[in-house]
C-alpha positions in Angstrom: -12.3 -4.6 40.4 -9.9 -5.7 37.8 -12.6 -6.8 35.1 -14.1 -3.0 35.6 -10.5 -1.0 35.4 -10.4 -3.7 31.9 -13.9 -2.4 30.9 -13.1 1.4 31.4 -10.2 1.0 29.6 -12.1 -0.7 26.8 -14.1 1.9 27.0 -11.8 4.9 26.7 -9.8 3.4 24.1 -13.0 2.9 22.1 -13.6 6.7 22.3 -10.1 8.1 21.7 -8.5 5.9 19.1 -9.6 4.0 15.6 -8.6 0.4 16.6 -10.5 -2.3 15.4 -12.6 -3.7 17.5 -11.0 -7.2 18.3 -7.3 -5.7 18.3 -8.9 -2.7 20.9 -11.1 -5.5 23.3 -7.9 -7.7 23.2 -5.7 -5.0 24.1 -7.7 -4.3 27.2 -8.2 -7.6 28.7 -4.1 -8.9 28.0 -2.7 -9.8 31.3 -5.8 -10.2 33.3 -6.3 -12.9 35.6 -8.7 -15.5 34.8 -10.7 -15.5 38.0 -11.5 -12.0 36.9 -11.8 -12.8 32.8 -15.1 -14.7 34.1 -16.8 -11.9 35.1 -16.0 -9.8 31.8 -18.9 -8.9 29.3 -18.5 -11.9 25.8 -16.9 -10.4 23.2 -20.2 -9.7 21.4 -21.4 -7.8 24.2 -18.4 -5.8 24.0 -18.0 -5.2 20.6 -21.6 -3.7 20.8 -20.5 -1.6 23.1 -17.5 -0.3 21.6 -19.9 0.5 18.2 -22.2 2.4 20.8 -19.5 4.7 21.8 -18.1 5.3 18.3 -21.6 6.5 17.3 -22.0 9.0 20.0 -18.1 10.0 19.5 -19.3 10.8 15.6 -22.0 13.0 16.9 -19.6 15.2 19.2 -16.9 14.7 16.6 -18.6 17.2 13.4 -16.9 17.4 10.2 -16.1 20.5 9.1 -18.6 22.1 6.4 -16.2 23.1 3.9 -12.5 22.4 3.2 -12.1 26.2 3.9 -13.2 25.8 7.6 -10.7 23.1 8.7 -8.8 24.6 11.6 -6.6 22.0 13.0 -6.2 22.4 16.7 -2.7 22.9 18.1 -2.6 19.8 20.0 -2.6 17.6 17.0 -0.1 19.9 15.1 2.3 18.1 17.2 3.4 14.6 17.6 3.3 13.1 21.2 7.2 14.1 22.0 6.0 17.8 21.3 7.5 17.6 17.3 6.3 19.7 14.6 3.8 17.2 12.9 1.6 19.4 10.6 4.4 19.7 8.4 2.6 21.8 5.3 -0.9 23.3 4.8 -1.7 24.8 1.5 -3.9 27.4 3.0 -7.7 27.5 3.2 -7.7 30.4 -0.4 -6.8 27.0 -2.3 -9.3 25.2 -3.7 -7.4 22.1 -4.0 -6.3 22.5 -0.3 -3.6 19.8 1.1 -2.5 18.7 4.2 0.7 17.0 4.9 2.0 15.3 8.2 4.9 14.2 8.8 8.4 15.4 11.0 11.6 16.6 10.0 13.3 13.7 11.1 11.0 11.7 9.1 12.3 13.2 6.1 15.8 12.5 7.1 14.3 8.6 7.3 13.6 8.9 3.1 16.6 10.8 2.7 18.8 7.9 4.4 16.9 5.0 3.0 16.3 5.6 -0.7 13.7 2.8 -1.4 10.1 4.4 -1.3 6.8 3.0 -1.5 3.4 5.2 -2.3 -0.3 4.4 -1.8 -3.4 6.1 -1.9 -6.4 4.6 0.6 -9.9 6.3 -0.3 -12.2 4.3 2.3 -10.4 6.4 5.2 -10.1 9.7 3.9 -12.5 12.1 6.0 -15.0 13.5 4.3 -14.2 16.2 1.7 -11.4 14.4 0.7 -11.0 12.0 -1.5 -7.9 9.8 0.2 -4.8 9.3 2.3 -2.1 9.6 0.3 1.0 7.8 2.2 4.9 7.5 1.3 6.8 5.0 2.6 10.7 4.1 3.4 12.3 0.9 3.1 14.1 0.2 6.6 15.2 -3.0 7.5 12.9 -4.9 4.7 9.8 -3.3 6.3 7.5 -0.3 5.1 7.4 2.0 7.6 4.9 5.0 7.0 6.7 8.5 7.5 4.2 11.1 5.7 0.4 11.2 5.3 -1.3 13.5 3.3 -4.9 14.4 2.8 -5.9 14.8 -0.5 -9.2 16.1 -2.1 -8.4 14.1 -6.1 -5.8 11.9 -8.0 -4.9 14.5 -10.4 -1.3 14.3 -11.7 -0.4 18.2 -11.0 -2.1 17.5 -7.5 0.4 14.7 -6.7 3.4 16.8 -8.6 2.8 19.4 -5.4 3.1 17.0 -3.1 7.0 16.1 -4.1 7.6 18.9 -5.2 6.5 20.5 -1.4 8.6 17.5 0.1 11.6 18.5 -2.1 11.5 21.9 -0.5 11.0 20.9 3.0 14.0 18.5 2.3 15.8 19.3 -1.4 18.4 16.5 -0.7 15.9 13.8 -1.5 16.9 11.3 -4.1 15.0 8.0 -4.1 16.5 5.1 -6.0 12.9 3.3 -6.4 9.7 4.0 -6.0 6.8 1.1 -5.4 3.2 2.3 -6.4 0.1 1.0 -7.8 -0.6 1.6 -11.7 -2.0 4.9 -11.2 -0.2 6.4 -14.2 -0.6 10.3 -12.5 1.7 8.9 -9.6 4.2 7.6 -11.7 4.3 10.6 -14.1 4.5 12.6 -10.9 7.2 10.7 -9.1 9.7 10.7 -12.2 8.8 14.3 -13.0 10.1 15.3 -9.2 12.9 13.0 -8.3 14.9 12.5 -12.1 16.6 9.9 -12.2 13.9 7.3 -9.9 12.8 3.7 -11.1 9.7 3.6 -10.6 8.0 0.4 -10.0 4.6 -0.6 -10.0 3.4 -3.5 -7.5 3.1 -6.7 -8.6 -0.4 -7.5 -6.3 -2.0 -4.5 -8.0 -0.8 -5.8 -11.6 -2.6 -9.1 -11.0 -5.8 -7.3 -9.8 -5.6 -5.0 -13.2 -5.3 -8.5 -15.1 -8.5 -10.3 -12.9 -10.3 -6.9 -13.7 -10.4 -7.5 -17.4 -11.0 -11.0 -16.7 -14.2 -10.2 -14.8 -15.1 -7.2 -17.5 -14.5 -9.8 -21.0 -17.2 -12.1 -18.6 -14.5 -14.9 -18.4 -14.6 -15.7 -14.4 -16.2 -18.8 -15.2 -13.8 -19.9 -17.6 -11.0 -19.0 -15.4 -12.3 -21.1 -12.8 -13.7 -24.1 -14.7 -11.0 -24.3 -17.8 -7.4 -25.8 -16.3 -5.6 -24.2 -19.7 -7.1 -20.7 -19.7 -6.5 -20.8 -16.2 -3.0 -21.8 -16.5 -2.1 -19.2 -20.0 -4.0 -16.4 -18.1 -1.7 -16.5 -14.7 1.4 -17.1 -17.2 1.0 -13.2 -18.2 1.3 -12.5 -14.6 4.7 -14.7 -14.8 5.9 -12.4 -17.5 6.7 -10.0 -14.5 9.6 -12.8 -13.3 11.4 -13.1 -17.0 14.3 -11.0 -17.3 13.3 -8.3 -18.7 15.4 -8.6 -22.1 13.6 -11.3 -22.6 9.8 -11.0 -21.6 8.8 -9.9 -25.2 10.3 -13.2 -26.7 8.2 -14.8 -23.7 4.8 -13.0 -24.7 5.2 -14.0 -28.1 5.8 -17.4 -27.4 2.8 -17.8 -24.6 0.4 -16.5 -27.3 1.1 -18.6 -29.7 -0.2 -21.5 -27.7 -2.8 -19.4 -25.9 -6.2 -20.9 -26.0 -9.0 -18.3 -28.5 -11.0 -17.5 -26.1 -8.7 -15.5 -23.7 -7.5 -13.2 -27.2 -9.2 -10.1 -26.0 -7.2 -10.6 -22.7 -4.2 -11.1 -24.9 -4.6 -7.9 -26.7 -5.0 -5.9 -23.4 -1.8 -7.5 -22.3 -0.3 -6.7 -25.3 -1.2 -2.8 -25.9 -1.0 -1.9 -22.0 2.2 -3.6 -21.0 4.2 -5.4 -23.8 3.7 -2.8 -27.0 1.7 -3.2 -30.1 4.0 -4.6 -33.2 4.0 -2.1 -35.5 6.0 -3.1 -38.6 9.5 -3.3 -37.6 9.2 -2.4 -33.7 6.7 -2.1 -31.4 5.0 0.7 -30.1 5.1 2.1 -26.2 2.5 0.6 -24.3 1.0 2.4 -21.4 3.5 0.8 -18.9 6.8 -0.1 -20.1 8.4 -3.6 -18.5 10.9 -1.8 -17.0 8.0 -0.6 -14.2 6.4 -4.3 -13.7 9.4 -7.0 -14.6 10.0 -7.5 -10.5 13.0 -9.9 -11.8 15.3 -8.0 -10.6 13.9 -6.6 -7.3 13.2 -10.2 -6.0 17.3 -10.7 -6.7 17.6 -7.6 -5.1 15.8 -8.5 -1.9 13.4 -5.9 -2.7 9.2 -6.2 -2.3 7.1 -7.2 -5.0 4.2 -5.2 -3.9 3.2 -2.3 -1.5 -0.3 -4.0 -0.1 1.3 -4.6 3.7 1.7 -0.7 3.2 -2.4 0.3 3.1 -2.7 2.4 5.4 -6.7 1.2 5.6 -5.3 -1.6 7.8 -5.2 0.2 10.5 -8.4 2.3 10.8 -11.7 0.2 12.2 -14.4 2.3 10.2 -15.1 4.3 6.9 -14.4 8.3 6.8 -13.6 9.0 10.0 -13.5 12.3 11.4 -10.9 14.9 10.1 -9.2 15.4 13.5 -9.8 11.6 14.6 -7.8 10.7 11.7 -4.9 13.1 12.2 -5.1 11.7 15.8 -4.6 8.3 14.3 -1.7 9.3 12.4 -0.3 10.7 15.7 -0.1 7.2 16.9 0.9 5.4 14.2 3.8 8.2 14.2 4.8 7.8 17.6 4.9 3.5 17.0 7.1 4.2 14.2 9.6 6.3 16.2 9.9 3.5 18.7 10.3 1.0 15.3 13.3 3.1 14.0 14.9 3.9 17.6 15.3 0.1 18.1 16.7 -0.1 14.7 19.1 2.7 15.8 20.1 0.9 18.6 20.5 -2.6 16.6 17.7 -4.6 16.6 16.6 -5.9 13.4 13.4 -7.7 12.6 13.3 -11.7 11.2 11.9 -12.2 7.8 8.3 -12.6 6.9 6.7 -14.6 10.0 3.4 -16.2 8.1 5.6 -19.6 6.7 3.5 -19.5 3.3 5.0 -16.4 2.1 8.6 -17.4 3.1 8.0 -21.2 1.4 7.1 -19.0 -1.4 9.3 -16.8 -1.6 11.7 -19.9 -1.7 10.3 -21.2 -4.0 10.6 -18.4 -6.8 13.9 -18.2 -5.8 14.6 -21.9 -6.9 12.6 -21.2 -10.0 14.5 -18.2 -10.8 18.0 -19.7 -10.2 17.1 -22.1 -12.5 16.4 -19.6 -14.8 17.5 -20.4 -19.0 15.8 -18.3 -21.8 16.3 -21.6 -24.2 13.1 -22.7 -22.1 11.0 -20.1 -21.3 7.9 -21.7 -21.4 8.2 -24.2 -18.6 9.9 -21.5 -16.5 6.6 -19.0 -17.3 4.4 -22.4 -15.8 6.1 -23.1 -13.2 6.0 -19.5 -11.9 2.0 -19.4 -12.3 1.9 -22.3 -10.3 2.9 -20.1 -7.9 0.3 -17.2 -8.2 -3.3 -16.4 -7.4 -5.7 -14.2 -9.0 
């Protein structure tokens, strides 16, 4: 009886949430005996069952034909403690139509703790839209999700309505940061909104717009079979732990023994992120250092990067349907709730668990300690020993 009340649970979860497979079948066998575990279908078996069910949940779960049609039903509007979820809906006459969810006290949450983090996820967004736009608060050196929005581009002015409709739903907003990716609409939006903000783009995302170019100049190989242009190609990435008075000293020495054939890397470095030299000075580059020099935030305590944040994590398939999703952010709200009512009543989470990233971490902090700009080059090295691409 007990491997059958595990099944049909297996089974109801598979229809009425977005769990991964392995964390949903898990879920339903913990705690079971293990005279009945050998009676339960292999994991293969079902994980083929789950994928059955999803299929015919698709079928009974029909996306809406047009933005224009999307009716949310009144049960989802709300979170599962009966609070006004569907905080903002921009009306099915605009063409550009928005949803944002989220609670009131959620709002209080980025009011109170002032260090945000953005992302947009576009492999989970529903169809007709074009991604999950999520903002993030800082609590107790964790990123815990407090508003999703549903987006239907990544236009600047659509992402200025977005703040600017959370600024009216809560005008005493003032973030001191705010992490994102280098999505430049974001970060024009951000500091058009909140004045005053430092915004701050992720340090993962900078190293995957430097292996980008890599892979488009066709120098994978050499990165991979060339110790030096390895080496000078990770020290730009290092750049990002010089104090920031002194990175462009740093880039101009690194070039000056970087090998030729990473120059076209170099000058994408140079005109994106550091500033052309123009005669006397240097012109703005697309990024200033102030938004990617983490120096300062790892001395702070702060994250480097916002990729524990995707919200992708924790959705099993691609473009799900509309109301499945808002479901999904239903549950995800209600585990955050519980997250920030135990840090209410006093519990506080350890430090990174996986023991690579806290060796690593201690190691950039020995580095940087160490810190002297008399001898920036060895300090630039033995940072990239540090990083992957």
């Amino acid at each position: 009886m007990k491997q059958k009340k595990s099944v049909s649970n297996m089974k109801r979860r598979a229809a009425d949430t977005l769990e991964k497979p392995r964390q949903l079948i898990q879920g339903s066998t913990r705690g079971i005996n293990l005279e009945a575990s050998v009676h339960l279908p292999s994991y293969n078996a079902s994980q083929r069952t789950v994928e059955r069910i999803r299929q015919r949940r698709e079928v009974s779960c029909p996306n809406p034909g047009s933005v224009a049609d999307i009716n949310i039903p009144v049960a989802i509007q709300v979170t599962s403690r009966n609070l006004n979820f569907l905080l903002w809906d921009s009306g099915q006459n605009d063409p550009h139509r928005i949803f944002m969810f989220g609670t009131k006290e959620n709002l209080e949450v980025l009011e109170e703790h002032r260090h945000w983090h953005v992302d947009g996820t576009f492999k989970v967004a529903p169809q007709l839209f074009l991604q999950v736009f999520t903002i993030h608060a800082l609590v107790d050196n964790r990123s815990i999700p407090l508003i999703y929005v549903l987006l239907q581009d990544k236009r600047e002015e659509t992402y200025v309505r977005v703040f600017q409709k959370l600024m009216e739903l809560k005008p005493t907003l003032n973030p001191i940061s705010c992490l994102s990716d280098f999505e430049k609409a974001i970060q024009n939006a951000v500091c058009q909104v909140f004045h005053g903000v430092q915004m701050m783009g992720c340090l993962f995302h900078l190293g995957q717009c430097l292996w980008r170019k890599i892979q488009e100049l066709h120098l994978v190989e050499e990165y991979r079979n060339d110790e030096n242009v390895r080496m000078h190609l990770k020290m730009l990435l290092a750049l990002s732990f010089v104090q920031e008075g002194d990175v462009i000293t740093a880039f101009e020495e690194l070039t000056e023994s970087c090998p030729r054939e990473i120059d076209a890397v170099i000058d994408y470095w140079e005109d994106t992120y550091i500033g052309r030299q123009r005669r006397n000075r240097r012109a703005d580059p697309k990024f200033p250092i102030h938004v990617w020099n983490v120096h300062d935030r790892v001395h702070q305590g702060l994250p480097r990067t916002n990729n524990s944040v995707t919200f992708q994590h924790t959705v099993d398939c691609h473009h799900p349907c509309i109301f499945k999703l808002i479901d999904h952010f239903r549950k995800e709200q209600d585990r955050v709730e519980i997250e920030l009512e135990r840090f209410r009543a006093g519990f506080r989470n350890p430090e990174a668990s996986k023991k690579k990233y806290v060796q690593l971490n201690r190691r950039l902090k020995t580095l940087m300690g160490n810190y002297n700009n008399d001898d920036l080059l060895p300090y630039l090295r033995g940072i990239s020993n540090n990083l992957t691409l």
